[in-house]
Structures are given as structure tokens and as C-alpha cells.
C-alpha positions as CSV (number, residue, x, y, z in Angstrom):
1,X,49.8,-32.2,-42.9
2,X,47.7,-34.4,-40.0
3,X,50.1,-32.5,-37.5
4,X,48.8,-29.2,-38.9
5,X,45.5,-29.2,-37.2
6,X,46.8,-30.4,-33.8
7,X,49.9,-28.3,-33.4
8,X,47.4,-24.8,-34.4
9,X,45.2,-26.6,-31.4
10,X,47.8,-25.9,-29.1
11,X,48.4,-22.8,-29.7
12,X,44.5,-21.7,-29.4
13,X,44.6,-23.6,-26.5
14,X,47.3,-21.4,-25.2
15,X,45.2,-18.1,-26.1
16,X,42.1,-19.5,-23.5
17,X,41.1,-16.6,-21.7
18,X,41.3,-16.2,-18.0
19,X,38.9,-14.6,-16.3
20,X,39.6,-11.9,-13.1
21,X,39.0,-13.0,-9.9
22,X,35.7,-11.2,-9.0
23,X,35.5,-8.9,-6.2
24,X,32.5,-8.1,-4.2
25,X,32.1,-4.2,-3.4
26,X,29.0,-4.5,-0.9
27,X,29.6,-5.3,2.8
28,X,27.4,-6.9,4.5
29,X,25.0,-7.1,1.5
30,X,22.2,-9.2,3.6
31,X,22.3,-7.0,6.5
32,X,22.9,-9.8,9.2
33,X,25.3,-6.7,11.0
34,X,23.0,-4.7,13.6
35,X,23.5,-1.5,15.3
36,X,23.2,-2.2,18.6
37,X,20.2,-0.6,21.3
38,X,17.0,1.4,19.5
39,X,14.0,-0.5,18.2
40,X,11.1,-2.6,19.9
41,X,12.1,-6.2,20.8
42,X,10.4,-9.1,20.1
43,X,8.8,-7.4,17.0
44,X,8.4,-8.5,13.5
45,X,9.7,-4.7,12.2
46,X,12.5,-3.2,14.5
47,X,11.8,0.4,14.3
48,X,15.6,1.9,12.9
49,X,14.7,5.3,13.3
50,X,16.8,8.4,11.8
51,X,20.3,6.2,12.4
52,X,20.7,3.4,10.5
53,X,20.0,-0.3,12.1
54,X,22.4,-1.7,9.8
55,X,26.4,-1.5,11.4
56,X,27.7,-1.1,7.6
57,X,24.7,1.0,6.1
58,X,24.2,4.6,6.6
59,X,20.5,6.2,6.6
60,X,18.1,8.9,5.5
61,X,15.2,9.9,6.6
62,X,13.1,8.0,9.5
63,X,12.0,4.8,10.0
64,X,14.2,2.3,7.7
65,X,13.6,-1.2,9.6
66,X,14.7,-4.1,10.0
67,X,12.6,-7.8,9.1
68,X,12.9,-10.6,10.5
69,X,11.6,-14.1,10.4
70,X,8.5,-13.0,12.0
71,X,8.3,-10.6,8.8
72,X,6.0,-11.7,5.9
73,X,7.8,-12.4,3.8
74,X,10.5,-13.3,6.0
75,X,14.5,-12.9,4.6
76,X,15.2,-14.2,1.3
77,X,18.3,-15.1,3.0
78,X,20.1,-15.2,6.3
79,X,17.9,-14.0,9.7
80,X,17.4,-10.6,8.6
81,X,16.6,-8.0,6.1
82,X,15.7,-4.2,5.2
83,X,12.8,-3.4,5.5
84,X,11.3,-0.1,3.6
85,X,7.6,1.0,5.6
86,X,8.3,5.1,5.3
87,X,5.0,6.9,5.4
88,X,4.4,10.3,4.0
89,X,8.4,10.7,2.9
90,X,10.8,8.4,1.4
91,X,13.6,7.3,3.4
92,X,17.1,5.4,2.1
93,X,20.4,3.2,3.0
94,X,23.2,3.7,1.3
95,X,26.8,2.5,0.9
96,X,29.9,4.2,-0.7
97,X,31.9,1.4,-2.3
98,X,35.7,1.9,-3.5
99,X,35.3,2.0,-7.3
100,X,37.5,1.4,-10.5
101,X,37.0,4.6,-13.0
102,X,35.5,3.2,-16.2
103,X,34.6,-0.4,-14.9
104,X,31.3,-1.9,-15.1
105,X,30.1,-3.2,-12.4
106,X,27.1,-6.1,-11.9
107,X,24.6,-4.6,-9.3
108,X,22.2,-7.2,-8.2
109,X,19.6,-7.9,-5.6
110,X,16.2,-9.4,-4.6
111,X,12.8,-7.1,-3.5
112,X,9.5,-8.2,-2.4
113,X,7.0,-6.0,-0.5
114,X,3.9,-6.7,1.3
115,X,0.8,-4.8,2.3
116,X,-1.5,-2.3,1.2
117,X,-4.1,-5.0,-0.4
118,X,-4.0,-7.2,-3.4
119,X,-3.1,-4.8,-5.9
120,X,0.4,-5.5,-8.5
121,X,-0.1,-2.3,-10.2
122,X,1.5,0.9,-10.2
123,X,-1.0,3.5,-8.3
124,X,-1.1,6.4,-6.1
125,X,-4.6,6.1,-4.3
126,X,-5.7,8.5,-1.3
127,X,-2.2,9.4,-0.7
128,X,-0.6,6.1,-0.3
129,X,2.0,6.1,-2.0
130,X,4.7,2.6,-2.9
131,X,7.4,3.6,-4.4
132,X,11.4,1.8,-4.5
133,X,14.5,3.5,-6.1
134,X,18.0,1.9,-6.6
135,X,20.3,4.5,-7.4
136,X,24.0,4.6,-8.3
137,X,25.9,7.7,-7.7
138,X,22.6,9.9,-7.7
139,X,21.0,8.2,-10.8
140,X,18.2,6.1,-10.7
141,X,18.9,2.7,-12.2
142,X,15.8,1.4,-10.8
143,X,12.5,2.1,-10.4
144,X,9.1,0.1,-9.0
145,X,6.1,1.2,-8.0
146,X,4.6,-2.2,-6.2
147,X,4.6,-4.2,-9.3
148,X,6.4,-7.7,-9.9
149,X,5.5,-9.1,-7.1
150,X,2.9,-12.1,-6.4
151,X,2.7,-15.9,-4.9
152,X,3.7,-16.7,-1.9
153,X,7.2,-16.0,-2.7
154,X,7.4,-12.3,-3.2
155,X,11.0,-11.7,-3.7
156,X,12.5,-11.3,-6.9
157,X,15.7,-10.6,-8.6
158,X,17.3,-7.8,-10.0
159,X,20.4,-7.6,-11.9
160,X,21.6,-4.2,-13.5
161,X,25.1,-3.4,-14.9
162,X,26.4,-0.4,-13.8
163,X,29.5,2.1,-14.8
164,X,32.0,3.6,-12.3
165,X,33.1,6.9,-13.0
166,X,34.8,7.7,-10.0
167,X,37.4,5.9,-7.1
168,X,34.2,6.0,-5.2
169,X,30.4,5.2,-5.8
170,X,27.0,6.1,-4.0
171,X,24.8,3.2,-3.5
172,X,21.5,4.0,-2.3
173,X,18.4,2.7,-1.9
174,X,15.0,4.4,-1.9
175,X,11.4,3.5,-0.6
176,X,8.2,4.3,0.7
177,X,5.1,2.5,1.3
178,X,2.8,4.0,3.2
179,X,0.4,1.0,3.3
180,X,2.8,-1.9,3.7
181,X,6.9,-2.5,3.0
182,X,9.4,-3.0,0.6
183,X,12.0,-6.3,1.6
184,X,15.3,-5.7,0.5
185,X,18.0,-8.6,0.9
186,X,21.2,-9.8,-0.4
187,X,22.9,-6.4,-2.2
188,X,26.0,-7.3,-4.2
189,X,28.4,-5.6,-6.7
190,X,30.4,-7.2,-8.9
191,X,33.1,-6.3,-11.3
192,X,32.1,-7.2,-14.7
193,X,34.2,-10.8,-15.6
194,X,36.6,-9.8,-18.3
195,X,40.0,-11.5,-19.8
196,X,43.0,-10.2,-18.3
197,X,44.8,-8.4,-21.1
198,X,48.4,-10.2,-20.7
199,X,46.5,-13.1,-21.4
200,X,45.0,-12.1,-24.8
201,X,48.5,-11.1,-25.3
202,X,49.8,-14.0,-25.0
203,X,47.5,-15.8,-26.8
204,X,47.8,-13.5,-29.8
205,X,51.6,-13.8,-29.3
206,X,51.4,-17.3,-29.3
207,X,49.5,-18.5,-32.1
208,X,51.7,-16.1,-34.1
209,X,54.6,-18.3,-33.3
210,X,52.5,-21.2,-34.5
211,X,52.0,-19.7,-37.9
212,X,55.2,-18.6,-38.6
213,X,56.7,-21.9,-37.4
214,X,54.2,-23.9,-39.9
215,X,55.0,-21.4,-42.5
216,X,58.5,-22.9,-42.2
217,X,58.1,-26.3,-42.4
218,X,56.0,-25.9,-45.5
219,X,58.9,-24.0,-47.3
């Protein structure tokens, strides 16, 4: 009977779940990759115009930057970032990333802005308007509107699971702040971890052997 309790050990042991390698979706998520020529050297925003000033980003609209250790705040990460300072329109990078139909997906990210006074609260005030937008194929998954954001560390982190419904995905995001900027760094997109289903399989398989086989030895 002491063997009993060991021996069904085993066999849970043998069901452990194993997780899938995770993939990331997002290249060059902290926009270290620059477009070459455009821009005004030797300053804290590089102007990125209508084209993109990311090598691996596309662009809408005018004016998406880039910030740099000059910047304040400077990068959460790396020796660049985007930088979001559209005035009077908003303007956009996006990414189409290779999907899975039906997987869920871990979007993540950090944001911080700057400018436009002391205020953390959502306003629209003489026509300044500070508004961000992460969307994922066309819909909005997230919103701000300057709030969040305070100390002398203004990024923070954003982590939002998202469904893929098709072999490809949209991943854009939006901003304008006509007084200041939005600081966007280190995109990813992860495949949800789950057990790879031959494991669970096996597992199932496995301690079902172990039962049967005790079963025995009782009779």
C-alpha cells in the first residue's frame, strides 16, 4: 500500500505540462532601427515627417518622431524611442504581424508623455488636444487621454491580451499632443503560454496506465 502513493506520483509527474516556446511577433519593438536621411540633427525630437523614421514601422500622418536621450523622459530602453508630438491631427505607426487565427496574443508596452503643464487628467482645453490609441486590427484596445503618468519616471506599462482572427494583424498606434508628446518604447507580442496538447495527452494517457496497473495488483 506505501508504494501506492509514490508510483501515482510518477505518473502525475509524467502529465507536467510543457509550455510552447514563446514567439515574439513585433520587430524591432524599441525602435533602435532608423530610416536613414530626413530630420534635424543634433536635436532632442528628429522630425519623421509623412515617412516613417522607424526602418520596420510604417506611418500616418505627419510628424511621428523620434526621442532620444536628450528627450525628457529619455528611452525606457535602448537609445531611442517614438515619440508622438502631432498637432491639430493625430498621426500613427503601425506593424502587420503574421498571426495564428484564434490565438491570444500578450500585447504589451510602456508610455509616458511630457508637456503641456502639470495636469494628469483627461481634458480638452483651447484646442489642445492629448490623446493615445493602441489598436489591434482597427479596434481600440487602448485608450489615454494624458492620465497615469507622474514622478520623475513617466513611463508605464501596459499589458493587454489580444485575439487573432486572421493570418495577419494590424498593429497601430495612435497620438496627438498638441502641447507636449506621448513616449512609446519597447512593443512586444506574445503568444499566450499554453500546454502543448500531446503533452496533456500523454499525461492523461499515462496516469491511466497507472490506474489500471494498481487496479491489478490489488485484485
Amino acid at each position: 500500500m506505501r508504494a501506492l502513493p509514490l508510483f501515482l506520483a510518477c505518473a502525475v509527474l509524467g502529465a507536467s505540462p510543457v509550455l510552447l516556446p514563446a514567439q515574439e511577433l513585433v520587430t524591432d519593438g524599441g525602435f533602435e532601427q532608423l530610416n536613414g536621411g530626413g530630420g534635424r540633427p543634433n536635436h532632442p525630437i528628429l522630425d519623421g515627417g509623412p515617412v516613417s523614421p522607424f526602418v520596420f514601422w510604417g506611418a500616418t500622418g505627419n510628424y511621428t518622431s523620434i526621442g532620444t536621450e536628450s528627450s525628457l523622459p529619455p528611452p525606457h530602453s535602448g537609445n531611442y524611442d517614438a515619440a508622438f508630438g502631432q498637432v491639430g491631427a493625430p498621426g500613427s505607426l503601425f506593424q502587420i504581424l503574421n498571426t495564428n487565427p484564434g490565438q491570444i496574443y500578450v500585447l504589451s508596452f510602456f508610455l509616458g508623455r511630457n508637456g503641456g503643464g502639470s495636469e494628469l487628467t483627461n481634458f480638452v482645453e483651447g484646442g489642445a488636444v492629448q490623446t493615445f490609441q493602441a489598436q489591434w486590427n482597427g479596434a481600440t484596445v487602448f485608450a489615454a487621454n494624458n492620465s497615469g503618468f507622474s514622478g520623475t519616471d513617466p513611463y508605464v506599462p501596459y499589458s493587454i491580451n489580444v485575439l487573432a482572427t486572421g493570418v495577419t494583424t494590424r498593429l497601430e498606434f495612435i497620438g496627438q499632443n498638441d502641447p507636449g508628446f506621448y513616449f512609446l518604447d519597447d512593443v512586444s507580442v506574445m503568444p499566450l503560454a499554453v500546454p502543448e496538447p500531446a503533452t496533456w495527452a500523454a499525461g492523461a494517457l499515462t496516469l491511466g496506465l497507472a490506474g489500471v496497473a494498481w487496479r491489478r495488483r490489488r485484485a
